[in-house]
C-alpha positions in Angstrom: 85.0 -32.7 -71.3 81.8 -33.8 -69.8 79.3 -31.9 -67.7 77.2 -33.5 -65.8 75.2 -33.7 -62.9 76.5 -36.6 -60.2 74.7 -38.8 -58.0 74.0 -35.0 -56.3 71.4 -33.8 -59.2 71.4 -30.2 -60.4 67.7 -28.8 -60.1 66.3 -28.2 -63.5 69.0 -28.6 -65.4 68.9 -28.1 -69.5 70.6 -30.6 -72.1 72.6 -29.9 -74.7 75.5 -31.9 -76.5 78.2 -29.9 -78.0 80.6 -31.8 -80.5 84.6 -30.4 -81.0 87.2 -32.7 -83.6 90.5 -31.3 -83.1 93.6 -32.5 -84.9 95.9 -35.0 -82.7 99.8 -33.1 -82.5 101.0 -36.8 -82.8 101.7 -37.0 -86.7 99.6 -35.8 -89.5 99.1 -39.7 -90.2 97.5 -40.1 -86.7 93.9 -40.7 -86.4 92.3 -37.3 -84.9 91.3 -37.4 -81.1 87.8 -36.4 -80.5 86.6 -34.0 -77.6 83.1 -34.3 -76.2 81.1 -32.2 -74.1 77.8 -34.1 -72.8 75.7 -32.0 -70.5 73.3 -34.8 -69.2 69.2 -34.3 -68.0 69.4 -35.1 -64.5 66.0 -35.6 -61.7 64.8 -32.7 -60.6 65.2 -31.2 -57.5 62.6 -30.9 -54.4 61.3 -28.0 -53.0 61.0 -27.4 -49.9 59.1 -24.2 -47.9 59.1 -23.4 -44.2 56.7 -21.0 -42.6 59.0 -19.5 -40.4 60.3 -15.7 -40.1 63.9 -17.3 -39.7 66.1 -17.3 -42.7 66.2 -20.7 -44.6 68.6 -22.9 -44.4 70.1 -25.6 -46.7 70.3 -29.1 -47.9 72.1 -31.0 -50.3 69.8 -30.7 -54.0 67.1 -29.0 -52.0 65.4 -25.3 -52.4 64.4 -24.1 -49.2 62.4 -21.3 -49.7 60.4 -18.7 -46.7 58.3 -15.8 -48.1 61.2 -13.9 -48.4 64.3 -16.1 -48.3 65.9 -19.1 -50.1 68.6 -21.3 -49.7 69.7 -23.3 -52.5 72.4 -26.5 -52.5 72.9 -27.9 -56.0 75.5 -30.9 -56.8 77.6 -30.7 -59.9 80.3 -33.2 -61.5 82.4 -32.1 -64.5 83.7 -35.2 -66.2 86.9 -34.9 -69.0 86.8 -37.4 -72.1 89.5 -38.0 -74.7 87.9 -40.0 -77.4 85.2 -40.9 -75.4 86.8 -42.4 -72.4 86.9 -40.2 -69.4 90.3 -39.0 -68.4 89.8 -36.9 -65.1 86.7 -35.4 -63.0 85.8 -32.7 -60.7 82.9 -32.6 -58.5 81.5 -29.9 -56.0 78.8 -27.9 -55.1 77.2 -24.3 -55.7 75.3 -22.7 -52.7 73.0 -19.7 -53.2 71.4 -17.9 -50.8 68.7 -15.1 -51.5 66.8 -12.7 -49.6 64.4 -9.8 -50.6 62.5 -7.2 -49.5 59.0 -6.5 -49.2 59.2 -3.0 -49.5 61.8 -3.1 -52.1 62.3 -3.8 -55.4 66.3 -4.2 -55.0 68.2 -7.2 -53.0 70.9 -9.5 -53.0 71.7 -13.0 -53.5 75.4 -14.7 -52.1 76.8 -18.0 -53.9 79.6 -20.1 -53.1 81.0 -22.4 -55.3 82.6 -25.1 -53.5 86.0 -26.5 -53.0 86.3 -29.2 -55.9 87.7 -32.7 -55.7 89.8 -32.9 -58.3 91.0 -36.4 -60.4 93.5 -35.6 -62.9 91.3 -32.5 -63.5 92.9 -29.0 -63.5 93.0 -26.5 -65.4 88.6 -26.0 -65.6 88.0 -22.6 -65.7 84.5 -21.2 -65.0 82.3 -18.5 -65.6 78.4 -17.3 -64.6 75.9 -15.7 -65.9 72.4 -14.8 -64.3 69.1 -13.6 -66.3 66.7 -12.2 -63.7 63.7 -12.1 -66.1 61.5 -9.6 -68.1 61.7 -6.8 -65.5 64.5 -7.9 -63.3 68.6 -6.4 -64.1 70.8 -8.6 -62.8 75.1 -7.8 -61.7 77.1 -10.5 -61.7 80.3 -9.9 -58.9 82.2 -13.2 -59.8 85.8 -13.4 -60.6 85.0 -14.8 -63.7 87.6 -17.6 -65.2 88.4 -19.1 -62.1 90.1 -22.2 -62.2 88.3 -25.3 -60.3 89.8 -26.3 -57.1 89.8 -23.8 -54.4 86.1 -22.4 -53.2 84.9 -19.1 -55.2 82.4 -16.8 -53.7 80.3 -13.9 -55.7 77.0 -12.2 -55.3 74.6 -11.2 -56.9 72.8 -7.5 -57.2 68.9 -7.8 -59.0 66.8 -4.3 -59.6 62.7 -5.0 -60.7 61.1 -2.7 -62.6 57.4 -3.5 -62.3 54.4 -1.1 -63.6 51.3 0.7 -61.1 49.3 -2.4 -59.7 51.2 -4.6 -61.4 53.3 -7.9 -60.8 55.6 -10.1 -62.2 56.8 -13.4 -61.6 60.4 -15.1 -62.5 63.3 -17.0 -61.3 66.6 -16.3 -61.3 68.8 -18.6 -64.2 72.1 -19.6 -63.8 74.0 -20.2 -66.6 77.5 -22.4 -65.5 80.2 -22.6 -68.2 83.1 -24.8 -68.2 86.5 -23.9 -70.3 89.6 -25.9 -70.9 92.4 -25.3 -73.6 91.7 -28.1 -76.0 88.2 -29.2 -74.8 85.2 -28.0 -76.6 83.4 -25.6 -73.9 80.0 -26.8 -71.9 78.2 -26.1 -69.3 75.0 -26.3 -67.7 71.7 -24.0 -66.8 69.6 -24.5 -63.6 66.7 -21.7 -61.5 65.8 -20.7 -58.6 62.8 -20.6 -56.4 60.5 -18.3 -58.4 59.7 -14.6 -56.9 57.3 -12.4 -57.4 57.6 -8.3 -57.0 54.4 -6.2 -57.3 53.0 -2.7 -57.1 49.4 -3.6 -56.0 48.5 -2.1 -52.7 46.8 1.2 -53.2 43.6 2.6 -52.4 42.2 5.3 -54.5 45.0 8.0 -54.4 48.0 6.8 -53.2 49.8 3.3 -52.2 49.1 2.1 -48.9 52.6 0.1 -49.1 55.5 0.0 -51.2 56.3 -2.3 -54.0 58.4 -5.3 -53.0 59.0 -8.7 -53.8 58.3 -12.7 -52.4 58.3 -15.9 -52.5 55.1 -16.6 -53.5 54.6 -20.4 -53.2 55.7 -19.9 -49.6 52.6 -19.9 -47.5 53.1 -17.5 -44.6 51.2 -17.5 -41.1 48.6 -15.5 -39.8 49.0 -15.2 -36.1 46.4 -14.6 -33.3 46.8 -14.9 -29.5 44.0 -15.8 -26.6 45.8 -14.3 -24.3 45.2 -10.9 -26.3 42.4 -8.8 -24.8 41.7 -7.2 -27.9 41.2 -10.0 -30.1 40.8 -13.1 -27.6 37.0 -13.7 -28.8 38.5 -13.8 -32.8 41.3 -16.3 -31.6 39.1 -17.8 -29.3 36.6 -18.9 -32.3 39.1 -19.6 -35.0 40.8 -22.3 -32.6 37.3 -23.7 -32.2 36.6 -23.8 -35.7 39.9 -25.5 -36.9 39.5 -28.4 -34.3 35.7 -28.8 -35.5 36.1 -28.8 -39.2 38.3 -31.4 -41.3 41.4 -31.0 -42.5 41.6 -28.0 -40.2 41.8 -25.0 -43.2 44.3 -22.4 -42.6 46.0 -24.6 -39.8 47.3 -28.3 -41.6 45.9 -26.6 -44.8 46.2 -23.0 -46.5 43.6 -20.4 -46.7 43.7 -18.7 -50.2 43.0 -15.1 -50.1 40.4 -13.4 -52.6 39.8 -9.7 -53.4 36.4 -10.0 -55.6 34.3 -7.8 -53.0 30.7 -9.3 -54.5 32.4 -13.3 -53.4 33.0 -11.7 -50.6 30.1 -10.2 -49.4 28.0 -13.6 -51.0 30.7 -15.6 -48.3 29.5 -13.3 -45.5 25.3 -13.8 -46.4 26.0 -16.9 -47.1 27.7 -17.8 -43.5 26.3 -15.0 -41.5 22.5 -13.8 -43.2 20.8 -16.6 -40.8 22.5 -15.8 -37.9 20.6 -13.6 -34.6 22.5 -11.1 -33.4 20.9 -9.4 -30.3 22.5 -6.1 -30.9 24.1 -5.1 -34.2 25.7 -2.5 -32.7 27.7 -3.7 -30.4 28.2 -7.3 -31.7 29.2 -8.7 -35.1 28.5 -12.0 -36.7 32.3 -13.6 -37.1 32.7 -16.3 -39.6 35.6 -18.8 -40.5 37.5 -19.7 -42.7 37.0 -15.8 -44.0 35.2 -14.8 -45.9 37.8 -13.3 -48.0 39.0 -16.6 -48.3 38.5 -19.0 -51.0 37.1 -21.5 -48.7 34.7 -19.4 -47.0 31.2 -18.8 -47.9 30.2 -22.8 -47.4 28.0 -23.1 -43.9 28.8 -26.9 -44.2 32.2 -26.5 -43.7 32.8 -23.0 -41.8 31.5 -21.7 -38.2 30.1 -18.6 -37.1 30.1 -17.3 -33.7 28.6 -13.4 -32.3 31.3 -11.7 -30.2 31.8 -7.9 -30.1 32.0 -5.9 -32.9 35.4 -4.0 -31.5 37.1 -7.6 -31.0 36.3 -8.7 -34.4 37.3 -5.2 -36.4 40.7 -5.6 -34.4 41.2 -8.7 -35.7 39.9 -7.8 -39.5 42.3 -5.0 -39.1 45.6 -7.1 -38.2 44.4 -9.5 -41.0 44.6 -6.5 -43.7 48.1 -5.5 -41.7 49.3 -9.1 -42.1 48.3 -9.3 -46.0 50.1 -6.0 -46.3 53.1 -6.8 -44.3 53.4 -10.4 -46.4 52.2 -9.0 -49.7 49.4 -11.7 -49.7 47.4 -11.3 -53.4 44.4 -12.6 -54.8 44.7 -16.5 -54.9 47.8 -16.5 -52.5 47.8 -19.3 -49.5 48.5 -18.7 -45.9 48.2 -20.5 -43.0 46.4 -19.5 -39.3 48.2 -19.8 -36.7 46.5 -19.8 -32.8 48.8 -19.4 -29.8 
């Protein structure tokens, strides 16, 4: 029996070659027949990420992650061989779908695995396995030993465990194995979108949000509206800014947060210490990109503008709120989005 991926490649997936000789029931004269299991490397496949609150959706050998969801489509083939010839087939596909939570450290994950086409094939059995990582408990519900054919569904429960302003970062692995009386076994591993769960918000006493879990190579958006009275100079100056400076930063590129308060105050001289402002008091100096952002700080490549200091807190204030809400961390991207 051979397992492999088809034309439809399995994301990531791991070699191995696993050799069985078994004794042929013909005559004890007879040449043995020889079993082989060949799990073969196959492309890798693409990932994909949409800043959109919507759920992702899927695509054939895609990952299609959000900040907090991911939809996974992986092609498989199982191919039989009797002395090295292949006898029969099956092909199908496995879809996962995952969503956490970013104010929990539990969540789910659904799978199907699809109906199979089957040539001169039956009789596969399957069964899964999952690692979640250092940190992360996984429960398999699958009804393991299922024969190929008819679609199987399971889920799967995962419980992090992550330490006081801490964080960890894993994917999920699934571990396919492929039984039939006769055949040597074999099988084949492949991940997930890697997530990220962390304790880190607190201020000096307490947490200011509880610990949760992302996607964090999924860049999500920072919205402000002009038609907002309380932050319409902010939107107002960051729209300005994007269409003024190259490449746009924190529209067609990401902003990348930072936490280091002494590059953040040197962003805000830097941008800001040259500016007049006629009344201190009831006006700030606003710069963009932020100056907690890793792209602030340069006066070649930012704008500053004076507008009222109540207008520019609001919007500093939603920005923490945002971070917060998204889990954004030090050296995370997101985007800035102006309506």
């Amino acid at each position: 029996m051979r397992i492999s991926a088809p034309r439809k490649a399995v994301i990531g997936a791991t070699l191995g070659t696993l050799l069985l000789t078994g004794i042929s029931t013909a005559t004890a004269q007879a040449a043995p027949a020889e079993y082989r299991v060949t799990v073969v490397q196959a492309p890798a496949v693409k990932n994909v990420y949409v800043n959109t609150p919507a759920a992702a959706s899927c695509k054939i050998n895609t990952i299609t992650l959000t900040r907090t969801s991911m939809c996974m489509d992986i092609g498989a083939r199982v191919d039989l061989l009797k002395n090295g010839k292949p006898v029969g087939s099956a092909t199908f596909d496995i879809k996962h779908s995952m969503t956490l939570k970013t104010s929990k450290l539990k969540w789910t994950e659904s799978f199907t695995v699809g109906k199979a086409k089957l040539i001169n094939a039956g009789g596969i059995r399957m069964n899964l396995s999952v690692g979640g990582g250092k940190g992360v408990k996984t429960a398999v519900k699958f009804p393991q030993g299922s024969t190929l054919g008819a679609a199987h569904k399971g889920t799967i429960g995962y419980a992090a465990t992550v330490g006081k302003k801490k964080q960890l970062t894993s994917p999920a692995s699934y571990r396919f194995t492929f039984t039939k009386p006769g055949y040597t076994t074999g099988g084949f591993t492949y991940n997930s979108g890697k997530y990220r769960c962390d304790d880190t918000f607190w201020g000096p006493k307490k947490r200011t949000k509880n610990p949760g879990c992302v996607f964090p190579s999924a860049s999500p958006v920072f919205s402000l509206s002009r038609s907002d009275a309380k932050v319409k100079q902010s939107a107002n100056h960051i729209l300005d800014a994007q269409r003024k400076i190259t490449g746009h930063p924190g529209a067609s590129t990401p902003l990348h947060r930072i936490t280091n308060e002494k590059t953040i105050s040197a962003h805000r001289k830097a941008m800001c210490a040259k500016v007049r402002n006629p009344d201190p008091k009831k006006y700030d100096c606003d710069e963009y990109p932020f100056a907690a952002s890793k792209e602030g700080g340069n006066p070649a490549r930012g704008s500053t503008r004076i507008i009222s200091a109540g207008d520019n807190r609001s919007a500093g204030a939603r920005l923490g709120g945002f971070y917060k809400a998204q889990r954004v961390l030090n050296g995370d991207g997101y985007y800035v989005g102006i309506k």
